[in-house]
N, C-alpha and C positions, 0 to 999 in steps of 0.2 A: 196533417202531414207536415205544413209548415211548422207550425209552432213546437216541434221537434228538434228543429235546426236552428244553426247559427245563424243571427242577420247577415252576415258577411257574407254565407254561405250563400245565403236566398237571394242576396242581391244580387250575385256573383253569378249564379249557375241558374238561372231562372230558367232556360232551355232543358235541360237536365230533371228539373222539379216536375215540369210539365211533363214529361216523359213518363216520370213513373206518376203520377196524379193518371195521368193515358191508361197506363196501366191497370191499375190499380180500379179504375173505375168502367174499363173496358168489359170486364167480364161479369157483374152485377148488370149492363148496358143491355149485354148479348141476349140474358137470359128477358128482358123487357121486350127484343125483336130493334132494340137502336143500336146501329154501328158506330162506334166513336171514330172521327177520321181524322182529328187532330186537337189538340188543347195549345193552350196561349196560355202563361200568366202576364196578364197586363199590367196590371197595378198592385203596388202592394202598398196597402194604406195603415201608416203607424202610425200609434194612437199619439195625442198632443205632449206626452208626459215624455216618450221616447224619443221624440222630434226634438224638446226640448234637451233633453242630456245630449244628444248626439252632438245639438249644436254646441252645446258648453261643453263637450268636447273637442269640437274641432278648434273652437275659439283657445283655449287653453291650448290645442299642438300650438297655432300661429301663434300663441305671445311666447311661447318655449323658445320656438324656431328662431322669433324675432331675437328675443335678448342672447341666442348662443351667436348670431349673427353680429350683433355690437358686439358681445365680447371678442370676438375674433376679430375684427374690425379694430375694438380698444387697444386689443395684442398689438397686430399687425404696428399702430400708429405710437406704440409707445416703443415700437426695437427700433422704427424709423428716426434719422437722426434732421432735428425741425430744420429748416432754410431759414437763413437768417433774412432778417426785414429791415427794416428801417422802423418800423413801430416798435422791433422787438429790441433795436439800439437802445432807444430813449432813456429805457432806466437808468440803463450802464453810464451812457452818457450823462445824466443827471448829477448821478454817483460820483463821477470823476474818472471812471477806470476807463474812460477811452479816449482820456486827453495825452496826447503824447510827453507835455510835460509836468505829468504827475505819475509816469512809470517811473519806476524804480527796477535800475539794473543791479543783477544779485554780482555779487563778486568775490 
């Protein structure tokens, strides 16, 4: 009955499975003289191979998530306009263009 369904399904509605599993097995039960009076799925054990994809897929969402994260991040800090420093003078300084007497007024 599982192996009919989606994983997402079975992991999801585990309450529900057991229900008709209940069912389904109630009335073979009856005719033996045993009453079914509830079922549990507990565990559901996936094989190594499926364990492994799941997790190279979840690992593959997080580095998605991550890199749409910096790039919105990258956005965000390149519309921002930088605050000026004193590291960020030095160049300019170096340069000339922030000595007052090497401006040049236009006229």
């Amino acid at each position: 009955m599982l192996g009919a369904r989606l994983l997402q399904e079975i992991i999801e509605n585990r309450e529900g499975l057991a229900h008709e599993i209940e069912e389904h097995i109630s009335g073979p039960a009856a005719a033996w003289g045993v009453s079914v009076e509830g079922m549990l799925v507990k565990d559901i054990i996936f094989s190594a191979e499926l364990q492994e994809t799941l997790s190279s897929a979840a690992k593959a969402k997080r580095v998605g998530e991550a890199k749409i994260i910096q790039a919105k991040a990258e956005a965000r800090s390149s519309q921002q306009p930088t605050p000026l420093t004193a590291s960020s003078l030095v160049p300019h300084a170096r340069a000339g263009s922030l000595c007052p007497h090497r401006w040049r007024l236009r006229g």
